[in-house]
C-alpha positions as CSV (number, residue, x, y, z in Angstrom):
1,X,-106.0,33.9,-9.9
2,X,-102.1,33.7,-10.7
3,X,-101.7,31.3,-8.2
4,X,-99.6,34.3,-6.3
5,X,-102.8,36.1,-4.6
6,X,-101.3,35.1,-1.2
7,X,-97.9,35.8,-1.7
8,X,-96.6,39.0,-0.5
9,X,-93.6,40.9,-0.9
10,X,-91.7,43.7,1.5
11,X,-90.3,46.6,0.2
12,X,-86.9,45.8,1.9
13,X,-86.6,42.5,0.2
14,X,-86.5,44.9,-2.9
15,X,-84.4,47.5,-1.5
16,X,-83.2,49.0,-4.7
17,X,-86.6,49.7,-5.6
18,X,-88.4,52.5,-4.8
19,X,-91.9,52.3,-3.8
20,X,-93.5,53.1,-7.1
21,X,-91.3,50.4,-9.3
22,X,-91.8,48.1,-6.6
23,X,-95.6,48.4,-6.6
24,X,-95.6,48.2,-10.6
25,X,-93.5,45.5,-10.7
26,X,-95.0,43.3,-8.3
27,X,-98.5,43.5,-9.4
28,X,-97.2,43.1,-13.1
29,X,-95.9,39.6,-11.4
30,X,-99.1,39.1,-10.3
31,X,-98.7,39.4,-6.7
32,X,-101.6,39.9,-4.3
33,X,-99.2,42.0,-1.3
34,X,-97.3,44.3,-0.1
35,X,-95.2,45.0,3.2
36,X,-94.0,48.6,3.7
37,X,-91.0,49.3,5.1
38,X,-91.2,52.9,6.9
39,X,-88.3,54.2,5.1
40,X,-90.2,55.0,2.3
41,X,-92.1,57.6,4.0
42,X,-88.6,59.6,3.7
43,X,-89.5,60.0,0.0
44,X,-93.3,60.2,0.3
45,X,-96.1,61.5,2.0
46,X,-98.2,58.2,3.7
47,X,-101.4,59.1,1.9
48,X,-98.9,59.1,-1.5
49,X,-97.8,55.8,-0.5
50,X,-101.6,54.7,-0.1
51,X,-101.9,56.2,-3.6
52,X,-99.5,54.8,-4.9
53,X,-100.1,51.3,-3.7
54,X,-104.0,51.7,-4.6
55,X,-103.1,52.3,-8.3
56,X,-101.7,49.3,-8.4
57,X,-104.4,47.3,-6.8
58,X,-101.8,45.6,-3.9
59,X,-103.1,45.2,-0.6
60,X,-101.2,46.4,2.0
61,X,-100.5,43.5,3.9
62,X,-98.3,45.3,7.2
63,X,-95.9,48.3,7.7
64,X,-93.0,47.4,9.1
65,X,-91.3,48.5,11.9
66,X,-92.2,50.1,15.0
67,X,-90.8,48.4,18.7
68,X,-86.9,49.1,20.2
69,X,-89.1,49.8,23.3
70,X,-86.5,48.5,25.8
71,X,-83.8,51.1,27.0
72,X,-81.9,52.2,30.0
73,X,-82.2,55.7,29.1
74,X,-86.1,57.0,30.2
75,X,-85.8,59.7,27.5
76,X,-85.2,56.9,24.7
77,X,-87.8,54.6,26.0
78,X,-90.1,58.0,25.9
79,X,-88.8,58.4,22.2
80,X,-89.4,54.9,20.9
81,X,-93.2,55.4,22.2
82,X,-93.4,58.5,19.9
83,X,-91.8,57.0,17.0
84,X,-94.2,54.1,17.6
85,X,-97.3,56.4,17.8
86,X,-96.2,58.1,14.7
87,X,-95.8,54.2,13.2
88,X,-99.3,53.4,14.2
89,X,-100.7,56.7,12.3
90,X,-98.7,56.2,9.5
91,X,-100.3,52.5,9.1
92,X,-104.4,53.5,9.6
93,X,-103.2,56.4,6.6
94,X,-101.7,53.8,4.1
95,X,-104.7,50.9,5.2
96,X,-101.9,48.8,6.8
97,X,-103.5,46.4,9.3
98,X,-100.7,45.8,11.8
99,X,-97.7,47.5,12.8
100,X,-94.8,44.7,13.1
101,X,-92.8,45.3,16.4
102,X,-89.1,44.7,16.4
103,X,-89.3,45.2,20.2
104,X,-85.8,46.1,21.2
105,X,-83.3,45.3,23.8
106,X,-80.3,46.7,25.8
107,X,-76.9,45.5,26.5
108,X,-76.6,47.3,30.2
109,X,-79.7,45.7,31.6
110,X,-80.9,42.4,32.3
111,X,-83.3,41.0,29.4
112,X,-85.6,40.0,32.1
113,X,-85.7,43.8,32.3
114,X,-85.8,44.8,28.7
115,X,-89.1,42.7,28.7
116,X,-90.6,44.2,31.1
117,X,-89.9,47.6,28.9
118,X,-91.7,46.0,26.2
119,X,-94.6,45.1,27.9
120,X,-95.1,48.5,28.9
121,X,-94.5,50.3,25.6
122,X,-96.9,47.9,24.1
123,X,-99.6,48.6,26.3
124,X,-99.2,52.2,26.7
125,X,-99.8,51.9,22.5
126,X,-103.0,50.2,22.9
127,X,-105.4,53.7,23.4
128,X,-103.9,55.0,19.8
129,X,-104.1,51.3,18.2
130,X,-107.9,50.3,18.9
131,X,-108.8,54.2,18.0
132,X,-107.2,53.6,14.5
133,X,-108.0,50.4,14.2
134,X,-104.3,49.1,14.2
135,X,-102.6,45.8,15.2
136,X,-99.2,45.7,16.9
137,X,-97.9,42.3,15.8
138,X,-94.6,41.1,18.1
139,X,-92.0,39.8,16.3
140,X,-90.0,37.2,18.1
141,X,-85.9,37.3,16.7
142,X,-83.7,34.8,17.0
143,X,-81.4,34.5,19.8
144,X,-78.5,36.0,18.2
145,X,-79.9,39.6,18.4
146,X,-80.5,39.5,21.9
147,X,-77.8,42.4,22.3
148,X,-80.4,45.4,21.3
149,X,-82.8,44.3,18.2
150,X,-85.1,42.3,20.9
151,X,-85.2,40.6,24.1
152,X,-88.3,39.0,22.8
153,X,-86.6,35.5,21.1
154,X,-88.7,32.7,21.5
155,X,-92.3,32.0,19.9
156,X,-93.7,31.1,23.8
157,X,-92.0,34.2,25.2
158,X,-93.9,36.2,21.9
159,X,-97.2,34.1,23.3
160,X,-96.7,34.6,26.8
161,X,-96.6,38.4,26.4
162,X,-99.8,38.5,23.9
163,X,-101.6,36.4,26.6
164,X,-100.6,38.5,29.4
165,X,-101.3,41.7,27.6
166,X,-104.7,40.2,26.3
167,X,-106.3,42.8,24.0
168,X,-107.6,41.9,20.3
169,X,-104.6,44.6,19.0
170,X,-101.8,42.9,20.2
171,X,-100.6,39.3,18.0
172,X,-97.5,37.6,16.9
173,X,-95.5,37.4,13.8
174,X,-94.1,34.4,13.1
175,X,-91.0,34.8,11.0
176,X,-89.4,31.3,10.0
177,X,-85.7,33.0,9.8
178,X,-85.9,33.6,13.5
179,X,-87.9,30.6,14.8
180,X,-87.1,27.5,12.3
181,X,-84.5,26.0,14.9
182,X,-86.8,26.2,18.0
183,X,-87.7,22.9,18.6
184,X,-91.3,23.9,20.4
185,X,-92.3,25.6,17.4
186,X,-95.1,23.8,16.5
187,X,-97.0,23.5,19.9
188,X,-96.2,27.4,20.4
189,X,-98.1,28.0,16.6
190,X,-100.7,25.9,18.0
191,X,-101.1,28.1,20.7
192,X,-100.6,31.1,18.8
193,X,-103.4,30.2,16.8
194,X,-105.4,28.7,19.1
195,X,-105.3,32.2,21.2
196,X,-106.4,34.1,17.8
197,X,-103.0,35.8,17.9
198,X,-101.3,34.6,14.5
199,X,-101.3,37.9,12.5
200,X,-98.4,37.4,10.3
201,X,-96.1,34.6,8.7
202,X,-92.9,35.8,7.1
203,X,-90.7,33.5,4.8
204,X,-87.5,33.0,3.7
205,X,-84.8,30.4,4.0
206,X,-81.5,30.0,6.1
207,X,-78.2,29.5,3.9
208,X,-75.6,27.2,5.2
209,X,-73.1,28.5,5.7
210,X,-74.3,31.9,6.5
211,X,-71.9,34.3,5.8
212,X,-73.7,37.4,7.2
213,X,-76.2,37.0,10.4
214,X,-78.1,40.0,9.3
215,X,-78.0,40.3,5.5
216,X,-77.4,36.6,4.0
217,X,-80.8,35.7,3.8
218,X,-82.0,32.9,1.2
219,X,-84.7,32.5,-1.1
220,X,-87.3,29.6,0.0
221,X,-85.4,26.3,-0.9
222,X,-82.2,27.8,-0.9
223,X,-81.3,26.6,2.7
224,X,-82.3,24.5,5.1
225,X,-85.6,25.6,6.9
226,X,-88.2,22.9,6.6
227,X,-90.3,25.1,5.1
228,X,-93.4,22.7,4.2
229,X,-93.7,21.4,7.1
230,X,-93.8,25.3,9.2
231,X,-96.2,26.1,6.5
232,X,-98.6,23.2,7.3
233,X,-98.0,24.1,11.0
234,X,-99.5,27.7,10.7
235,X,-102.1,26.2,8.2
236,X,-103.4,23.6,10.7
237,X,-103.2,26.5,13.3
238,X,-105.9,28.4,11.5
239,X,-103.8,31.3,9.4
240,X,-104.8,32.0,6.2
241,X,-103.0,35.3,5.7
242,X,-100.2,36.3,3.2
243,X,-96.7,34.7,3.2
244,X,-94.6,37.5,3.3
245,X,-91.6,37.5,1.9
246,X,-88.5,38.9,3.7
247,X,-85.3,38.6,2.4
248,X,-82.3,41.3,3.6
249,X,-79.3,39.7,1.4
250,X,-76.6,41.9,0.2
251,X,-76.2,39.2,-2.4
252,X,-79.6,39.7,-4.0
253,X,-79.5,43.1,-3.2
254,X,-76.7,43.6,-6.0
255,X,-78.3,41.7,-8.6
256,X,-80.5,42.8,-11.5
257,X,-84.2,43.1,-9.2
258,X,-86.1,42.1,-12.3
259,X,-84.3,38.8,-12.1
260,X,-84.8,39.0,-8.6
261,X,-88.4,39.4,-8.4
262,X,-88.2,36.4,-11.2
263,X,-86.8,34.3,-8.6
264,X,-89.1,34.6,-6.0
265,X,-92.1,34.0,-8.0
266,X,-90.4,30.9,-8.8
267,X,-89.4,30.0,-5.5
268,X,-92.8,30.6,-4.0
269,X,-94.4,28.8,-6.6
270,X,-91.7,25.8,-6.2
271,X,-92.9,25.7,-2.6
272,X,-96.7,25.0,-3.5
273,X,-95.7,22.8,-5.6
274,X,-96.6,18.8,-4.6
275,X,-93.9,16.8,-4.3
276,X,-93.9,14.2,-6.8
């Protein structure tokens, strides 16, 4: 073992990269997974992308993203259900065990509403999910993109809406850029896990000062997310999936992705590291 077999990477956090360099040079680094963003099925077939990614001996960890179920507009609601059908095909083609749901919100509705929405899309999914054998992991975001990327923004709402939905394809992904400030976040993983609905733990770090909400991400250890301690949390709450690494930095981005990649490793293996 490398020491990196639970360590994996999304394609986005490599977005120069296209799927074929990224798969090369990740398992050259020795790591054990892969994300795929769905943008890459604009350049390739999904059963080319399962190709691809089987070459290289990477398991596919998730394909990421379906959701923006919540709209005022009936047509669009309609449209995100198609687009999320077509997500949850796309997944059982490439071996991707869960879809992750960015689940969507609207600015000319109540988010009491918008949730609602959600709950709906997700369980009008379920038919398609449990014939292909596909999870639909909700992905709570942090407060600050309430507006329209999800009315979903708290780990208990995330837990609430698994629980009430209560089917073996529907989970949470925990995403430590969205949830590291809530201060029940450790009683809501217990619960998470406890209810058998952790499917997913995404890292990363929050710079301070942040100097772009969206794309200003941070490499683990770069900011100021206790990420030890939220890694022992969803430890102690049973998960002993990947560590996905998502990073959307314009920053990194730009830089040589060799290095890049470099720096991850190191980061990741920094993090595992006992303190002296």
């Amino acid at each position: 073992m490398s020491g990196l077999d639970k360590l994996c990477i999304h394609t986005i956090t490599t977005k120069p990269w296209r799927l074929q360099t990224a798969a090369a040079k990740y398992a050259a680094a020795g790591v054990g997974g892969i994300s795929i963003w769905r943008n890459v099925f604009e350049e390739s077939e999904p059963h080319k992308v399962r190709q691809v990614v089987e070459d290289y001996g990477l398991e596919v960890v998730s394909l990421v993203r379906g959701g923006f179920f919540a709209d005022s507009s009936a047509s669009r609601r309609l449209a995100a259900i198609d687009d999320n059908r077509q997500a949850i095909e796309q997944a059982a083609i490439v071996k991707a065990p869960m879809v992750v749901l960015v689940c969507g919100a609207s600015t000319d509705q109540p988010l009491e509403t918008s949730r609602g929405q959600i709950e709906e899309g997700i369980v009008s999914l379920l038919p398609l999910a449990e014939e292909l054998g596909v999870k639909l992991a909700i992905e709570p975001l942090h407060p600050m993109y309430a507006d329209f990327r999800s009315a979903i923004n708290t780990l208990r709402q995330a837990n609430e809406m698994a629980e009430s939905i209560n089917s073996p394809y529907v989970g949470i992904a925990v995403d430590v850029y969205h949830l590291w400030w809530d201060p029940d976040l450790e009683q809501e993983i217990q619960r998470c896990g406890a209810k058998g609905n952790l499917l997913a733990y995404h890292i990363c770090d929050w710079k301070s000062p942040t100097e772009d909400m969206l794309n200003d991400r941070g490499l683990m250890g770069e900011g100021c997310i206790n990420l030890r301690q939220i890694g022992q949390w969803v430890a102690d709450a049973g998960f002993t999936g990947f560590e996905e690494v998502e990073i959307f930095s314009n920053r990194y981005w730009k830089m040589d992705q060799d290095e890049f990649l470099e720096r991850i490793v190191k980061a990741y293996r920094a993090l595992h590291t006992p303190k002296q």
